[in-house]
N, C-alpha and C positions, 0 to 999 in steps of 0.2 A: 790482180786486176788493178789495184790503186798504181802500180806501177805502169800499165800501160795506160791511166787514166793521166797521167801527168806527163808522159811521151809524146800522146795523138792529143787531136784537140777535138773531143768528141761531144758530142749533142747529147747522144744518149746511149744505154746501154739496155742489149735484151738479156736479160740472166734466164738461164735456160741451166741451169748447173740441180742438184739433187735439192729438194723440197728445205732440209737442215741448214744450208748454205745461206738461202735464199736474204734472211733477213741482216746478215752480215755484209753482202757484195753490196744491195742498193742501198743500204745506209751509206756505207761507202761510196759508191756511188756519188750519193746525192749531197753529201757534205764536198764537197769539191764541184758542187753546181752542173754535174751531169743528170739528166733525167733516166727514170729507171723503167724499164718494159719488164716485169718478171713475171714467167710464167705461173700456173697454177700448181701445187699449190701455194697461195702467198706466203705463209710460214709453217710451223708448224706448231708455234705455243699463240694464245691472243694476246701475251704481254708484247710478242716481237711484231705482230702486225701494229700494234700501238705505238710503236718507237717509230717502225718505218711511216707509219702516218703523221707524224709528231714530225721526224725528220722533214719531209715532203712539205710541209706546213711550216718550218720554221726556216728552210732554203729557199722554199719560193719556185722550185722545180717540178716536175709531174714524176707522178709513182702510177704505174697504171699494172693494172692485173688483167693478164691474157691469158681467155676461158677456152680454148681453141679445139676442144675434145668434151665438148658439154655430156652429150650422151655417153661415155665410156666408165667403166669404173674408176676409182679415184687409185692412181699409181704413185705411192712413194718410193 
């Protein structure tokens, strides 16, 4: 992804990839000033939601978590 983040001149990105990945790509993301749309769930440990919120806060970018299957059981 950092590679197509430095290609395209992109706004934002929706990570949609497996729940383990999740805190990796929008960190990424967000340190090269792209905003991150990731789906649910946002990570999978609370140290890595803490980094990606830390992240988000320290770029100045949006991290936003999209709930889009509220009523379903939770799918890792």
């Amino acid at each position: 992804m950092t590679e197509m983040i430095h290609k395209e001149d992109l706004d934002a990105v929706d990570i949609c990839t497996p729940p383990r990945t999740h805190s990796g790509l929008a960190i990424g993301a967000m340190e090269t000033g792209v905003h991150a749309l990731v789906e649910k769930t946002m990570a999978l440990h609370l140290s890595d939601c803490g980094q990606m919120i830390h992240m988000s806060h320290q770029t100045g970018v949006k991290l936003c978590i999209i709930h889009n299957e509220l009523f379903r059981p939770l799918t890792l």
